[in-house]
C-alpha positions as CSV (number, residue, x, y, z in Angstrom):
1,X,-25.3,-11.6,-32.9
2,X,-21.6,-10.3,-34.0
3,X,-20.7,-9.2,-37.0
4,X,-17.4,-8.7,-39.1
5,X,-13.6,-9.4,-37.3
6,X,-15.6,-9.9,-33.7
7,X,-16.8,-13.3,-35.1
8,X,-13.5,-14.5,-36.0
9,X,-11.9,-13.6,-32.3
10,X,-13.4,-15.9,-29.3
11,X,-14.6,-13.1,-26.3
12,X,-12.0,-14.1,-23.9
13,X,-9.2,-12.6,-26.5
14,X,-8.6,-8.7,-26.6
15,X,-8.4,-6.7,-29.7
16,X,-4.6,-5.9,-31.0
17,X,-5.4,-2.0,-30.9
18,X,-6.5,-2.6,-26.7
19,X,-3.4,-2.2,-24.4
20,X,-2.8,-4.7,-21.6
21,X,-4.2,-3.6,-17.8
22,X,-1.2,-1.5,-16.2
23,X,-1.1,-4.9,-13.6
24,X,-0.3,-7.1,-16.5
25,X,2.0,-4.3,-18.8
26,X,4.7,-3.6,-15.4
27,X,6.5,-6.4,-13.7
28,X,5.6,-6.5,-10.1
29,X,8.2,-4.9,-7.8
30,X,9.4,-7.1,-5.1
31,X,9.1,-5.1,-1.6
32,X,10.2,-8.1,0.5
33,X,13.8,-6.4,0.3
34,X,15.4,-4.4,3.0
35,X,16.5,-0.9,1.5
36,X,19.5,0.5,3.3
37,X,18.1,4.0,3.4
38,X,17.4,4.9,7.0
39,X,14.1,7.1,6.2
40,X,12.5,4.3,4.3
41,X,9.2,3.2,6.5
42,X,7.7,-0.4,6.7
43,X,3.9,-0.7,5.8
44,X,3.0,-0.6,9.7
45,X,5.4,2.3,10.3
46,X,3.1,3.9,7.3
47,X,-0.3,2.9,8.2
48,X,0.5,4.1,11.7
49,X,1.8,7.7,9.9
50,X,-0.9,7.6,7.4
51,X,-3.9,7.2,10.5
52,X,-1.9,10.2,11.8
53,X,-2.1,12.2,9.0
54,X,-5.9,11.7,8.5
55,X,-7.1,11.6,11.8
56,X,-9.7,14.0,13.3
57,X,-9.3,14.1,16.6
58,X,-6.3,12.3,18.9
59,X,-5.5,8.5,18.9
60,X,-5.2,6.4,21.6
61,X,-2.6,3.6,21.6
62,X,-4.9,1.2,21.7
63,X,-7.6,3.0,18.9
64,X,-4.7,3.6,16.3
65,X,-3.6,-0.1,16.5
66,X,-7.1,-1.2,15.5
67,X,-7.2,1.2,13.1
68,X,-3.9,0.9,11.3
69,X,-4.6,-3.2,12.1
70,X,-1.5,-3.7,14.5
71,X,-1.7,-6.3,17.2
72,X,-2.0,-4.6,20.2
73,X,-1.4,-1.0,21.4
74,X,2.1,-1.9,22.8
75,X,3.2,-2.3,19.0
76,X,1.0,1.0,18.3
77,X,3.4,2.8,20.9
78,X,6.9,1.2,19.4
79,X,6.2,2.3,16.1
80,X,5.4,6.2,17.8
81,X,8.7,5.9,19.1
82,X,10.1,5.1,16.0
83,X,8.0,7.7,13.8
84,X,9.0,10.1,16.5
85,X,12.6,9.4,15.9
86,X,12.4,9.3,12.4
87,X,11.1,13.1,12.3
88,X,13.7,14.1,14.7
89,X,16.5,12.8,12.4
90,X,15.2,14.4,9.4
């Protein structure tokens, strides 16, 4: 049983002094885009980097496409080249 100003507001309503979730307070930022920047990676590009960075041991081709969930390892091995030559331009 409720009591006081909780009686008066059905439960699906938040209170006035309880902020909105940070998903529902920020407008949603549209990544479809192309940035002109040349060091600006593609969510393969960092999945592939990110596996890199956390891995223990060495990645096959073949292991790090699974992992970073790429097709096959011959996509695995075109976005090494293109990490590669990312870090050698910067």
């Amino acid at each position: 049983m409720r009591y006081g100003p909780a009686t008066l507001r059905p439960a699906s309503v938040r209170p006035i002094t309880v902020s909105r979730p940070s998903l529902l307070r920020f407008p949603l930022v549209d990544r479809s885009t192309q940035v002109d920047d040349p060091f600006v990676r593609s969510t393969q590009l960092a999945k592939v980097e990110a596996a890199f960075w956390l891995a223990d041991e060495p990645l096959t081709s073949k292991k790090l496409a699974t992992v970073a969930g790429l097709v096959d390892g011959r996509e695995a091995k075109r976005l090494i080249d293109q990490l590669r030559h990312l870090y050698e331009a910067e």
